[in-house]
Backbone as a printed PyTorch tensor [residue, N CA C, xyz], in Angstrom:
tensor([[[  0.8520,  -1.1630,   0.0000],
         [  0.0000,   0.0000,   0.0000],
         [  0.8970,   1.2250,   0.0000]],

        [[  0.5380,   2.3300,  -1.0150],
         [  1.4250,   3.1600,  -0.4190],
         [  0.5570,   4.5560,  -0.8300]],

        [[  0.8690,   5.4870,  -0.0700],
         [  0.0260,   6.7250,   0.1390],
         [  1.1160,   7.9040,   0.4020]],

        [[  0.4090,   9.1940,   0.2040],
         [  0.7520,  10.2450,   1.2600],
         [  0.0730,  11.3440,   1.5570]],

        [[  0.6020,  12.2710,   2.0790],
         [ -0.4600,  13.2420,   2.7000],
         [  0.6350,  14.3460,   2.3360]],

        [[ -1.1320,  15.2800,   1.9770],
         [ -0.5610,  16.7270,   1.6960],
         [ -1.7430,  17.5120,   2.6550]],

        [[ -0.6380,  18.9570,   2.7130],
         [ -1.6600,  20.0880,   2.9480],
         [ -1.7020,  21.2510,   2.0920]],

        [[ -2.7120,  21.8850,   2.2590],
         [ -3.0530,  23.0180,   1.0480],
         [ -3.5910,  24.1000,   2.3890]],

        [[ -3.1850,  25.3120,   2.1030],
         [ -3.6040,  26.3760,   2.5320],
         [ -4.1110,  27.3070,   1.5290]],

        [[ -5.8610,  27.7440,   1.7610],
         [ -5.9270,  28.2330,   0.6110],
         [ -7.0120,  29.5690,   1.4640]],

        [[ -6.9190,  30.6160,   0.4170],
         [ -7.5110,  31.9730,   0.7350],
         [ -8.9640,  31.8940,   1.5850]],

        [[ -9.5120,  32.2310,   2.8280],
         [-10.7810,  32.0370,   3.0280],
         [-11.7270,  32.5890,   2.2630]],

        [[-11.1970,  33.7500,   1.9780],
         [-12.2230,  34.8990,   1.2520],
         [-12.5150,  34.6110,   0.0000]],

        [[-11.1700,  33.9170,  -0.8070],
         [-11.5420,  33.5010,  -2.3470],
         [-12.5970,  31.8640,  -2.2610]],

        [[-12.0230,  31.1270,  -0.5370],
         [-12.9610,  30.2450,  -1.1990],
         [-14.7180,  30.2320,  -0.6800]],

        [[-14.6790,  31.4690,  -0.0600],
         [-16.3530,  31.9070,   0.2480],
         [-17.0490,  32.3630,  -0.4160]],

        [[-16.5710,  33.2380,  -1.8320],
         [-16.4090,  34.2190,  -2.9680],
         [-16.7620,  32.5140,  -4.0240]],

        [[-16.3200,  31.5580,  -4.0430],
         [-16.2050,  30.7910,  -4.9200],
         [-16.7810,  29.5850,  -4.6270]],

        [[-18.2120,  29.0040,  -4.8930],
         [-18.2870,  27.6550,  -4.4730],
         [-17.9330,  26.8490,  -5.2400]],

        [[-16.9450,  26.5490,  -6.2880],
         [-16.6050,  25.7000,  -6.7980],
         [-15.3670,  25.6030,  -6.1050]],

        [[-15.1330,  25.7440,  -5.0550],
         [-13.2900,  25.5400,  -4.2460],
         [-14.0970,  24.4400,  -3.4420]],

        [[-15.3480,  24.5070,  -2.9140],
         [-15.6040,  23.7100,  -1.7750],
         [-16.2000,  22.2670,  -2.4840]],

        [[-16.4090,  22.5320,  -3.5040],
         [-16.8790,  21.6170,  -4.5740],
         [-15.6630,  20.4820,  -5.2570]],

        [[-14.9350,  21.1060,  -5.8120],
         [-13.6780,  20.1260,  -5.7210],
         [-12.9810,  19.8570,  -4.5130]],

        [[-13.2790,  20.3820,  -3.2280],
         [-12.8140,  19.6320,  -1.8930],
         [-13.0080,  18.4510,  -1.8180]],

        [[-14.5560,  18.1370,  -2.0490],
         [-15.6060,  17.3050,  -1.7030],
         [-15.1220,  16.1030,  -3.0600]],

        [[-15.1980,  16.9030,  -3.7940],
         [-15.1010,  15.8150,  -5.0550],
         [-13.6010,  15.0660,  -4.8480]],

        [[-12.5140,  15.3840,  -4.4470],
         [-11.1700,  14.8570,  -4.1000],
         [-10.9920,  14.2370,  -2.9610]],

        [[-12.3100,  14.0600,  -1.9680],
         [-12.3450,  13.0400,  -1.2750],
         [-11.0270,  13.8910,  -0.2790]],

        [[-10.9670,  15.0850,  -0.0290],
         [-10.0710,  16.0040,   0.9210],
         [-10.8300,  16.2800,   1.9690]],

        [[-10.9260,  16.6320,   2.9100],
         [-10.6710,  17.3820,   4.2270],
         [-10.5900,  18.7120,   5.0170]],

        [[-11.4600,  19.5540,   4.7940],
         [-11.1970,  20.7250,   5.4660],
         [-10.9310,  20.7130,   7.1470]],

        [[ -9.3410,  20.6390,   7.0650],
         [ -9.2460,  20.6660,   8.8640],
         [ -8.8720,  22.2660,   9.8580]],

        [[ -9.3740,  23.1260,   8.9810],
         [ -9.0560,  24.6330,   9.8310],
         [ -9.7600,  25.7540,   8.9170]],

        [[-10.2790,  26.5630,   9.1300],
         [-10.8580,  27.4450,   8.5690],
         [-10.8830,  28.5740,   9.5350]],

        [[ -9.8990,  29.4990,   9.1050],
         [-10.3920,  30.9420,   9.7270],
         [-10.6670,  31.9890,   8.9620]],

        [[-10.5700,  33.5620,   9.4390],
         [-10.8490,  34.4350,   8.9630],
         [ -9.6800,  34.6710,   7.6590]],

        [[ -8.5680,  34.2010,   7.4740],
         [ -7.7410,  34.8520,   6.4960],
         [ -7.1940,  33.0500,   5.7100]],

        [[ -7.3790,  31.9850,   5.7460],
         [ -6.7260,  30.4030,   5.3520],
         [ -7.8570,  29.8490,   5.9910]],

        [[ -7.9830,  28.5900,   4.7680],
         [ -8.5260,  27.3470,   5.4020],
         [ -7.4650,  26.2610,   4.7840]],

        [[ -7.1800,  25.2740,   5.7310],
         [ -6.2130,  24.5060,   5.7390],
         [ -7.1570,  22.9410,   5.0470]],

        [[ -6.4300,  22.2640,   4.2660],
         [ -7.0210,  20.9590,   3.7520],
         [ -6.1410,  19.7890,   3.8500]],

        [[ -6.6900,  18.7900,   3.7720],
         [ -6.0690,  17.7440,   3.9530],
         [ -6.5650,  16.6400,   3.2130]],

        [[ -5.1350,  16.3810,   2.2590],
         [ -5.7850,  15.1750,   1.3090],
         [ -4.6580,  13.8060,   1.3210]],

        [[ -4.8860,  12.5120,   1.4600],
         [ -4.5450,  11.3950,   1.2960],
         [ -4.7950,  10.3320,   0.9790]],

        [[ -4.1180,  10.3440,  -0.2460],
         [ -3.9400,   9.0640,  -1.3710],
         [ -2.6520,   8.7090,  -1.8170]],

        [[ -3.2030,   8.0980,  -3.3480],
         [ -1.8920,   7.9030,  -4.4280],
         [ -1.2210,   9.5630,  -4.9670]],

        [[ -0.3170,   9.6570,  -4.9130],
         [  0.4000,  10.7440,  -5.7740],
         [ -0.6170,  11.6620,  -6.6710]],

        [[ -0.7110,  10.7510,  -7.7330],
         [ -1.8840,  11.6630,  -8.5310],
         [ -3.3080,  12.0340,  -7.8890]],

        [[ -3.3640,  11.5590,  -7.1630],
         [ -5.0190,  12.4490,  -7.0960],
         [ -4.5530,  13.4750,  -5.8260]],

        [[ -3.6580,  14.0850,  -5.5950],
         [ -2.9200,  14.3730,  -4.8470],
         [ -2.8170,  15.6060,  -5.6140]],

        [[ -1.9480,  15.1960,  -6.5080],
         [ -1.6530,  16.5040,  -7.4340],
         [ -2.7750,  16.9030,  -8.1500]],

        [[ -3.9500,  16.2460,  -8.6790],
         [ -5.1130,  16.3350,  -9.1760],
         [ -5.6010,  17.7310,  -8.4490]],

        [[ -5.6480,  17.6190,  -6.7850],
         [ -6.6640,  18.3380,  -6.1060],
         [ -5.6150,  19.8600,  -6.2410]],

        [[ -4.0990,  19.8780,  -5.9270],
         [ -3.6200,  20.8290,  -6.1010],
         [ -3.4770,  21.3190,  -7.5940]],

        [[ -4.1220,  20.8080,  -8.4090],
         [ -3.8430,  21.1950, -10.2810],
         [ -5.3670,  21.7870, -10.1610]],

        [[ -6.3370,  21.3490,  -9.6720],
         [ -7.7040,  21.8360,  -9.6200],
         [ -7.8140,  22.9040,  -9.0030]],

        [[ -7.2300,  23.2360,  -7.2380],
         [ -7.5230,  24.3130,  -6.8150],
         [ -6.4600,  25.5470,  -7.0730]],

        [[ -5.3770,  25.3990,  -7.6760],
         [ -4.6310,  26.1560,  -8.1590],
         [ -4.8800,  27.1430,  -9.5070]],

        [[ -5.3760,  26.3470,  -9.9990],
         [ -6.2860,  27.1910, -11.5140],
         [ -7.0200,  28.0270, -10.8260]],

        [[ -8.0940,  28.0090,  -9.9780],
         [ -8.8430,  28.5080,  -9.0880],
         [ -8.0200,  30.1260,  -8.5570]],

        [[ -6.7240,  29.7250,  -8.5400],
         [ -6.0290,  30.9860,  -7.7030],
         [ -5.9010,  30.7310,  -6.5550]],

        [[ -6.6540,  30.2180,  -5.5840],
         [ -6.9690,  30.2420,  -4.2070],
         [ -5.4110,  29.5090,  -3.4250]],

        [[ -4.7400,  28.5670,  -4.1550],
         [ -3.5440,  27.8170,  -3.1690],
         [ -3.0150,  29.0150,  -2.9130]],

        [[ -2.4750,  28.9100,  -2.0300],
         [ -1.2990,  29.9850,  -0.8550],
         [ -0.2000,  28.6910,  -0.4840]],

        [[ -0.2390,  28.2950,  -0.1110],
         [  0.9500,  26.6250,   0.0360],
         [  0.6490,  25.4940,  -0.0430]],

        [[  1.3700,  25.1370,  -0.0760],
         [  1.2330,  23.3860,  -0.8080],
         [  2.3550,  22.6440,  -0.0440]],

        [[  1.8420,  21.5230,   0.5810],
         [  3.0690,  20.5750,   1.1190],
         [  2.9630,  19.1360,   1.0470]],

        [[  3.6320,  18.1590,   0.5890],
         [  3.4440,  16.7630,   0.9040],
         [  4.3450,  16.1470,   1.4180]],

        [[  3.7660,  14.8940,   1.8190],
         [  4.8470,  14.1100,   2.2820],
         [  5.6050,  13.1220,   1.6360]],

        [[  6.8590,  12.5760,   1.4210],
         [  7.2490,  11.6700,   0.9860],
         [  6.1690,  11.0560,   0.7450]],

        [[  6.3110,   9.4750,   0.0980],
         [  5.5380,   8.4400,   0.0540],
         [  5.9040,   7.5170,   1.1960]],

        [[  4.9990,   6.7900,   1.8210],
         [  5.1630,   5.6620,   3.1020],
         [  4.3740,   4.3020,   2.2670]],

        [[  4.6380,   3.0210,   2.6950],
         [  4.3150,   2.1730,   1.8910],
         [  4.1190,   1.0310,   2.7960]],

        [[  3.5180,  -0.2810,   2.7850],
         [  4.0780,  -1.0380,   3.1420],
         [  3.8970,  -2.3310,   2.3110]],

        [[  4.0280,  -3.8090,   2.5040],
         [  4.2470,  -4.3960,   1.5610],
         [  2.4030,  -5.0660,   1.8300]],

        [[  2.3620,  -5.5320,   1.0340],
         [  1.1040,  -7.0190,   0.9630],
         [  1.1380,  -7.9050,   1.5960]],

        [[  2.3120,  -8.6660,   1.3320],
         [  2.5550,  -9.9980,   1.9560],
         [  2.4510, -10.2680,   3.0830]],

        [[  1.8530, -11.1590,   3.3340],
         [  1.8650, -11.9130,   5.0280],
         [  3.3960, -12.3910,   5.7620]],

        [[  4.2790, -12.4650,   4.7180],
         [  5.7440, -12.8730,   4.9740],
         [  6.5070, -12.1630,   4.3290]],

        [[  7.4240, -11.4490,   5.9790],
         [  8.3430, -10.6540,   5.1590],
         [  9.9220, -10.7420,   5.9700]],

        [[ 10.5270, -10.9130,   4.6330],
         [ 11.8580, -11.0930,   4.8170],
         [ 12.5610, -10.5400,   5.8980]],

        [[ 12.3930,  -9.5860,   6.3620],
         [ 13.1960,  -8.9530,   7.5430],
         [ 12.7520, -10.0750,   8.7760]],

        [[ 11.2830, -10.3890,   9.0480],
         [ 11.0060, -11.4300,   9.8610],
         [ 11.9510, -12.8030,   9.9160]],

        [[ 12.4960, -13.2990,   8.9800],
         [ 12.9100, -14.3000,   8.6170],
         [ 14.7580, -14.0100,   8.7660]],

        [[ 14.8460, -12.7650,   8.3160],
         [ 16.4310, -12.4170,   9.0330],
         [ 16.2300, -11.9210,  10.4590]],

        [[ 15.4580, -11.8350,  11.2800],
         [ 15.7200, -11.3840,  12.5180],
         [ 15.6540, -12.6040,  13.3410]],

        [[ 14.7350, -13.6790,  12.7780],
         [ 14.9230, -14.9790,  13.4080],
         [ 15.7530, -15.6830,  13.5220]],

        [[ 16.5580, -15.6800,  12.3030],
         [ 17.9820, -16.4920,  11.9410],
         [ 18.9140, -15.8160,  12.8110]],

        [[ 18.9590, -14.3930,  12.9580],
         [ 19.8760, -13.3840,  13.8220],
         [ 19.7450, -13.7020,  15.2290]],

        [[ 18.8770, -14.4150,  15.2370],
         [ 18.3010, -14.7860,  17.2720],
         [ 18.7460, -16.4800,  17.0890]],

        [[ 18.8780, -16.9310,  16.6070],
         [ 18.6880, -18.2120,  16.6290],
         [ 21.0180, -18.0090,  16.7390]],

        [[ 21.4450, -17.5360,  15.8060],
         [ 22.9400, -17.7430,  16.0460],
         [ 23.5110, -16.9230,  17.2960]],

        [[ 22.4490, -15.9020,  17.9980],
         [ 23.2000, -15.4690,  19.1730],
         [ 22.5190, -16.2980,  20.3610]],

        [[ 21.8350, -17.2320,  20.0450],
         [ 21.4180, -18.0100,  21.2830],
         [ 22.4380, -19.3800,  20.9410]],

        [[ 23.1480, -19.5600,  19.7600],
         [ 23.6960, -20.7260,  19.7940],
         [ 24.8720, -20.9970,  20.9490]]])
């Protein structure tokens, strides 16, 4: 699985002035986690692209003020994973 998280700070006034900002919020499956008198702060997490999707959408708009993401974090599928299998072998020769 692998994901990440961004935040967007975007104008309050342009997006009260504009209901199509709150409209592609909703549609990107984002997050409004702060809203004051001058920024409302968003929060979106997925794959990469729909990531950049929501910042390519509200940026045309005008309204981004910052943009931040995070690396990507991942982890694997499998029920068995190799590090398990070297940490056992690693316990097994210091108990020999």
């Amino acid at each position: 699985f692998l994901r990440e998280t961004s935040l967007l700070k975007i104008s309050t006034p342009a997006m009260l002035d504009n209901p199509d900002v709150c409209q592609i919020v909703r549609q990107h499956g984002a997050s409004i986690v702060e809203v004051n008198p001058t920024y409302a702060a968003i929060e979106k997490t997925g794959r990469t692209e729909e990531i950049l999707s929501l910042f390519d959408a509200l940026n045309r708009l005008g309204v981004v003020r910052q943009f931040a993401r995070s690396g990507r974090i991942c982890i694997t599928r499998g029920t068995r994973e190799q590090l398990d299998d070297y940490l056992a072998e690693r316990e097994k020769e210091r108990l020999s």
